[in-house]
N, C-alpha and C positions, 0 to 999 in steps of 0.2 A: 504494500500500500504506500501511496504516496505519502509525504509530512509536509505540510505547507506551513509558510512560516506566519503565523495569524500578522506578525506588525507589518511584513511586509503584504498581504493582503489588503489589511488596512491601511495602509500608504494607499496602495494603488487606488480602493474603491475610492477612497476621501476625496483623490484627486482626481477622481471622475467623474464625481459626484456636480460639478460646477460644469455648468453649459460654455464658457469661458473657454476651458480649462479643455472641454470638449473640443473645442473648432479649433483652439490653437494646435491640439494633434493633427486634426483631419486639414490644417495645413502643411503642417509638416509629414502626413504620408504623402500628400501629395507634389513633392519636393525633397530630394534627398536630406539637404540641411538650410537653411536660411536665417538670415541674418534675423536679433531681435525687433530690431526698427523695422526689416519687410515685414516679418510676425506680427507685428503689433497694429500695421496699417489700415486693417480694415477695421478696427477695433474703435469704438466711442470713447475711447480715456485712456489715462494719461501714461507715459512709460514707466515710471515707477509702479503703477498698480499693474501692468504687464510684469514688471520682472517679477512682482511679488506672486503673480499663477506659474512663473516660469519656476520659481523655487519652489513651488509647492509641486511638480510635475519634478524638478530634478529629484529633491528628496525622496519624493516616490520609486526614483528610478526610470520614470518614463523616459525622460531626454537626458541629451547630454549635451553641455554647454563647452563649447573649444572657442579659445580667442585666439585673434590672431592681429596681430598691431594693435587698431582699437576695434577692430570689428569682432563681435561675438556671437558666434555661428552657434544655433541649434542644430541638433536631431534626435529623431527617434530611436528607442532602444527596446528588444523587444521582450529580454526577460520576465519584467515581473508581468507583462501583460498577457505570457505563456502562462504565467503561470495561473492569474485569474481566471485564464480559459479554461484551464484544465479543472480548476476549481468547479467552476459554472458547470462543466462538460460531466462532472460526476455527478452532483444536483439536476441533471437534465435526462439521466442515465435513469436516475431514482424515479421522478417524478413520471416520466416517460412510459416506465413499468408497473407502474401502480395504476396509471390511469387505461393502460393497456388490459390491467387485471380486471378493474373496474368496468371498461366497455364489456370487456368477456361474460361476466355476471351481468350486467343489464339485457343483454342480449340472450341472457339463456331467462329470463323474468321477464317476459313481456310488459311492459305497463301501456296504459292504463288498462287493466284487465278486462278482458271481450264483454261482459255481462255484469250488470251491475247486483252485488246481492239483492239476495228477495227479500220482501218486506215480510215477517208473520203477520196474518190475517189478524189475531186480535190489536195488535198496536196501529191506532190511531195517532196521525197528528194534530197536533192543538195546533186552532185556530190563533191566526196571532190578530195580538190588541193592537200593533199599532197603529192599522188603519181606524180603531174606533174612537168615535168623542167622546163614549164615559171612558176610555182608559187614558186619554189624553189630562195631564193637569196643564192647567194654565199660570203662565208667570204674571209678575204683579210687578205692575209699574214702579218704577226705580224710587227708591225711598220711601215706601208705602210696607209697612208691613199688617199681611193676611189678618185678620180676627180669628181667632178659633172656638 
């Protein structure tokens, strides 16, 4: 059996958890590595709150930050994201087979069942009051209270 390591688990999900944090990857799959000023481009705010999703995606493990002069290149890495898959891929394994059990059994139980039971002849149903005006009571105008 696999051992996964729950912190670095929980890095990864944290840092995926942010829609942000999201698009800045699916920039960078889509580009080997790029700069964090092209990264941040299509972004509403400012580069400091950029490098601060960029830290929270490096500690995770997702990227990796190389400089060079002053320019500081991202990219993707794809360890700890194997390994959430594989996480997921066990949970999907489970889940996948229980509800596979589950179809099996509904399908040998037909519902809703062809025939509704039968009623015994002495049980009667009672007539319901709601439609009637003596079961009806009537409310009493606001700040009035009934006589008894």
């Amino acid at each position: 059996m696999v051992k996964y390591r729950d912190e670095t688990l929980d890095r990864t999900f944290a840092a995926l958890s942010d829609p942000t944090r999201r698009a800045l990857l699916a920039r960078l799959r889509a580009a080997e590595s790029l700069s964090v000023s092209e990264l941040a481009e299509p972004f509403a705010m400012s580069l400091p709150a950029i490098m601060k999703h960029l830290d929270v995606l490096t500690d995770a493990g997702l990227i990796v930050r190389e400089k060079t002069g002053r320019t500081v290149a991202c990219r993707l890495t794809a360890r700890p994201m194997e390994q959430a898959m594989h996480w997921l891929e066990r949970y999907a394994r489970f889940w996948s087979d229980n509800l596979d059990r589950l179809a099996a059994f509904v399908e040998e139980t037909p519902w809703p069942p062809t025939a509704p039971p039968p009623v015994p002849p002495n049980v009667r149903a009672s007539p319901s009051r709601a439609g009637s005006a003596r079961g009806r009571r009537r409310s009493t105008p606001r700040g009035r209270i009934p006589k008894t």
